[in-house]
N, C-alpha and C positions, 0 to 999 in steps of 0.2 A: 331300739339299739341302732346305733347309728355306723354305717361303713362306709368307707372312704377308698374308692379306687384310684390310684396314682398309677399312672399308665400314661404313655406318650400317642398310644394306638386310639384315636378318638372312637373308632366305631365298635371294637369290641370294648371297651369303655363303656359307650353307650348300652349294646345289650347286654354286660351284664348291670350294670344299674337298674335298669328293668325289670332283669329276672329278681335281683335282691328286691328291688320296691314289692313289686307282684305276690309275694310271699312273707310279705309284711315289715321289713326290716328300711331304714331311713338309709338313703345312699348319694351319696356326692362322686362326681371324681373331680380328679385336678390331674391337668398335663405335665404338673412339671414340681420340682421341689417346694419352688416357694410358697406355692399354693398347700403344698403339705405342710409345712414347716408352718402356716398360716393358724391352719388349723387343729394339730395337733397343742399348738403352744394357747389355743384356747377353748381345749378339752374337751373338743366334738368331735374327736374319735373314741370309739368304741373298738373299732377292728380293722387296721390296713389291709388293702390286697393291693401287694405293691409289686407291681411289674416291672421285672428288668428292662425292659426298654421304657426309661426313664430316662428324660436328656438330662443335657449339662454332665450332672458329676455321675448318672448314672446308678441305676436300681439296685445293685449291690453298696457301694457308698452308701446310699442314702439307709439303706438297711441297718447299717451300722449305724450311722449317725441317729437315727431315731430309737436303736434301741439302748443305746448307750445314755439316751436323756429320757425317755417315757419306759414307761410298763406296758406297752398299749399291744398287744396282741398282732401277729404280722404273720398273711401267710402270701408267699415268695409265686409270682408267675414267674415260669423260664419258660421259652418255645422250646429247647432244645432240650433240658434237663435232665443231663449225665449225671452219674453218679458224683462226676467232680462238680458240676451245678448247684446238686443238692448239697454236696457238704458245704461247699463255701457258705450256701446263704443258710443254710442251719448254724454254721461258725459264727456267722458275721450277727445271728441272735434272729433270725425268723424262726417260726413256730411248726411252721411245717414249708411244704414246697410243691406246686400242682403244677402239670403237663399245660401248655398250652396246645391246641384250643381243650378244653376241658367240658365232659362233661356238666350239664350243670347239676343235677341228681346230686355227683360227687362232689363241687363245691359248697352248694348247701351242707352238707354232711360234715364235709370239713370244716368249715367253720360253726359246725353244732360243735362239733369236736375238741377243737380248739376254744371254745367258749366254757367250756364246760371244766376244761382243764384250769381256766382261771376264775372258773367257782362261779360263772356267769350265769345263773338257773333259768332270767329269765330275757330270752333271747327274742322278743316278739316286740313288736311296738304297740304301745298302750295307746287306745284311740280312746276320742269325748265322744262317740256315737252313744246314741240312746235308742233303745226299742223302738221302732216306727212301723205301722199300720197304714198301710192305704189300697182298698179297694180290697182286691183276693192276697195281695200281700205282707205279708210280718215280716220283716228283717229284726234279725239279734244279732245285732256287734259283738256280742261274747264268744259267741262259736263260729263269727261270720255265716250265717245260715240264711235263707232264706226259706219261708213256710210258705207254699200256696195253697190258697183254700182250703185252709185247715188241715192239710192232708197228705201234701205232696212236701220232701225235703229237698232242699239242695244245698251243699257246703258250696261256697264261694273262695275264691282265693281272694285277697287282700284288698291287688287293682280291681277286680271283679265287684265285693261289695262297695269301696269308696265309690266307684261310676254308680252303681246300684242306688244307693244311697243319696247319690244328687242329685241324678235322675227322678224319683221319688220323692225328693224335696222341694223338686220345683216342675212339682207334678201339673201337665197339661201346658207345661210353659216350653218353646223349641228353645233350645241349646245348640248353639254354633260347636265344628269340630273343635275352631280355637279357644269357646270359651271352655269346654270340654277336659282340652288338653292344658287351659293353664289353672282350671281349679282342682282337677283329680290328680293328674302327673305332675303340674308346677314346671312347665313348660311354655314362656314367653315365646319364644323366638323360631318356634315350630310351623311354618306356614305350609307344610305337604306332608302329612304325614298318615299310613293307614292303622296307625294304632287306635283311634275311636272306632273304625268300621270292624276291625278282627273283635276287638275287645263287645264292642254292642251283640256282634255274632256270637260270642261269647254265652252272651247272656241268654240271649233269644234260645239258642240251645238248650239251655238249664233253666229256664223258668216259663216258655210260652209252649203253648199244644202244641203249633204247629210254627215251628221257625221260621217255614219261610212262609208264610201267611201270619206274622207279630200284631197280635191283639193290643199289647203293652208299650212296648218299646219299638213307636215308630217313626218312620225316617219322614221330614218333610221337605219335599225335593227343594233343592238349593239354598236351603237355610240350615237344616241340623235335625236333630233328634225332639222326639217329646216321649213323656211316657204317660200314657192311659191309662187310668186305675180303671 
């Protein structure tokens, strides 16, 4: 399922894209209309979350305008979100309306919500992963799971098994943060970033004895990551 954040605010833009990727769902944003107008008119939208601060004509406009041409599901950011807030952009044809900054708990929620009211059953993104084995590990792409040692479970979240998973595929070989971040995240143009170091910690937590002593998934100073079966 693919979502589309329209938002002028680049950086909360940014993390929520994240949290939706993280949790399995496809996500774009675009700062400005045209970009939405782009995309919409060539049916890779699944679900706007379109924020009133929106340049040019502005996140109410644009509200209207996109609901008055797609069917495509819209749920309304307002910082302020008075009751007169809310009514206008329920008028103007969004599907619902969330506080910013928001919970993310409750936006997830919201947009199960709203999915589901447009008969949407299945709100998850379909991956090509296949069963993989290496060393004390079994990953399952079905349940995102990983098995240690025949014995031990851990449910992964979504960015959690994709790292997992390439990690693992290109077992014993180190991995740069950038190549990291532009085959897991899809992330060119990221040159600082400590999304590989939280995310690796991540794992280290939920799949090695001892975290900070990583049998598996370890760091080789100044180059990147390898993972050790």
């Amino acid at each position: 399922m693919h979502i589309l954040v329209a938002s002028s605010d680049v950086i909360h833009a940014r993390m929520t894209r994240f949290l939706l990727e993280d949790v399995g769902y496809t996500a774009n944003h675009e700062p400005d209309e045209h970009g939405v107008r782009h995309l919409l008119k060539q049916g890779k939208v699944d679900l706007l979350l379109l924020d009133e601060e929106c340049p040019d004509i502005g996140g109410y406009e644009l509200c209207s305008e996109v609901r008055s041409q797609y069917h495509t599901p819209i749920i309304f950011l307002s910082e302020d979100c008075t009751i007169a807030d809310k009514v206008r952009a329920l008028k103007l044809g969004a599907d619902d309306v969330l506080q910013k900054p928001y919970n993310p708990t409750e936006l997830l929620a919201r947009i199960e919500a709203v999915m589901r009211r447009y008969g949407d059953e299945d709100l998850r993104v379909h991956t090509t992963y296949h069963p993989i084995t290496v060393g004390p590990l079994n990953l399952d792409p079905v349940q995102r799971r990983v098995v240690i040692g025949g014995r031990r479970e851990q449910t992964l979240t979504e960015r959690e098994f994709q790292l997992l998973y390439y990690l693992v595929q290109n077992a014993s070989c180190v991995l740069s943060s950038r190549q990291l971040l532009q085959k897991v995240w899809g992330l060119e143009d990221v040159t600082d970033s400590n999304l590989v170091p939280v995310y690796i910690g991540r794992l280290r937590r939920k799949i090695e004895q001892d975290p900070l002593k990583p049998h598996h998934i370890v760091r080789v100073r100044d180059l990147g990551y390898s993972f050790r079966p």
